[in-house]
C-alpha positions in Angstrom: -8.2 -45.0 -57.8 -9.2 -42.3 -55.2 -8.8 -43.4 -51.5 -11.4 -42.4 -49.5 -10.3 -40.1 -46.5 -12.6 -40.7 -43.6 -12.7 -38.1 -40.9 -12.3 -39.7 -37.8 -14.8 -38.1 -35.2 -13.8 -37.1 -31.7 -14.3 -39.2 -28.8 -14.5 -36.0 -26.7 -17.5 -33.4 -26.4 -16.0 -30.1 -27.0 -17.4 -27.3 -25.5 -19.0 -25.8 -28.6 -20.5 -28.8 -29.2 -22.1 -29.1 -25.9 -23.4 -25.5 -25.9 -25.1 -26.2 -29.4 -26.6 -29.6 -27.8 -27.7 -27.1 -24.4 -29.2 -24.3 -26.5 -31.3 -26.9 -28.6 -32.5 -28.3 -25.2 -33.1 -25.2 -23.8 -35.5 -24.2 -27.1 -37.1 -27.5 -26.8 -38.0 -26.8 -23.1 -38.9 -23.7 -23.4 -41.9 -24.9 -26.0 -42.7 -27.8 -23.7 -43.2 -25.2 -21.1 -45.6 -22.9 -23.3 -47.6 -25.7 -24.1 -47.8 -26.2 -20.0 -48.8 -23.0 -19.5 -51.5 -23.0 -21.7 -52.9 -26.3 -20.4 -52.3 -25.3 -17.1 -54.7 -22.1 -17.6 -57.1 -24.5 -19.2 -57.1 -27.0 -16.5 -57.6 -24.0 -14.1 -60.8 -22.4 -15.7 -62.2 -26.3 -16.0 -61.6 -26.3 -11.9 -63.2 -23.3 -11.5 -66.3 -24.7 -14.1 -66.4 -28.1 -12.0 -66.6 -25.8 -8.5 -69.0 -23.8 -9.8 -71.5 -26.8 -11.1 -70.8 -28.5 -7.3 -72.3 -25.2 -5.8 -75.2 -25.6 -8.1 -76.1 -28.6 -7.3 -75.6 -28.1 -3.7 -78.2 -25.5 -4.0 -80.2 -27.2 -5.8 -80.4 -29.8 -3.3 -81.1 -27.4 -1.0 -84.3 -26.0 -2.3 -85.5 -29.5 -3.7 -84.9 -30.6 0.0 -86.9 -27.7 0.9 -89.7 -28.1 -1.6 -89.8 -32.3 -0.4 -90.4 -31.0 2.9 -93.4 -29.0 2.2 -94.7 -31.1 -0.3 -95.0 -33.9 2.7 -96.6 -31.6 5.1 -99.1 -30.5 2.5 -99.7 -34.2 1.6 -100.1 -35.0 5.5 -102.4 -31.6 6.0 -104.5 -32.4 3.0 -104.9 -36.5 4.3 -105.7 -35.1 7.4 -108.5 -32.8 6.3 -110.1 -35.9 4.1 -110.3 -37.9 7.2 -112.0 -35.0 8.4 -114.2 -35.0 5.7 -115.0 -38.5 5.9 -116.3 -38.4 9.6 -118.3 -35.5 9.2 -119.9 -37.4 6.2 -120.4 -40.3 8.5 -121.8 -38.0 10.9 -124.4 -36.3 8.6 -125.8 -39.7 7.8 
């Protein structure tokens, strides 16, 4: 019968060892860090999308706050002038 020789593995990181275990790190970073990038330059044109829409609809605002305000003081003219109407009416009869 053969006896099996087992190699007995070092306790102790060699230095070649280490450097293959660094580089491999340093290739999985380096992806992990693309993919940043990239989200990073999505994330920034979504900002600038969101900041965009919040000046919209501050403008929006803006006019429709404009447009409520002269819609009121029409209302309050044309209420005015059917009062108006109304007692000349009463006056003609």
């Amino acid at each position: 019968m053969k006896k099996k020789v087992l190699k007995k593995k070092s306790e102790y990181v060699t230095t070649a060892i280490f450097e293959k275990g660094m580089d491999f790190m340093a290739k999985s970073f380096s992806k992990v860090f693309e993919k940043l990038e990239r989200h990073d330059k999505a994330f920034e044109s979504m900002f600038k999308e969101m900041q965009n829409y919040g000046k919209e609809a501050r403008e929006h605002r803006m006019t429709m706050s404009g447009l409520n305000i002269s819609d009121i003081t029409q209302e309050r003219e044309i209420e005015g002038l059917k009062v108006r109407v109304e007692k000349l009416e009463q006056k003609l009869k």
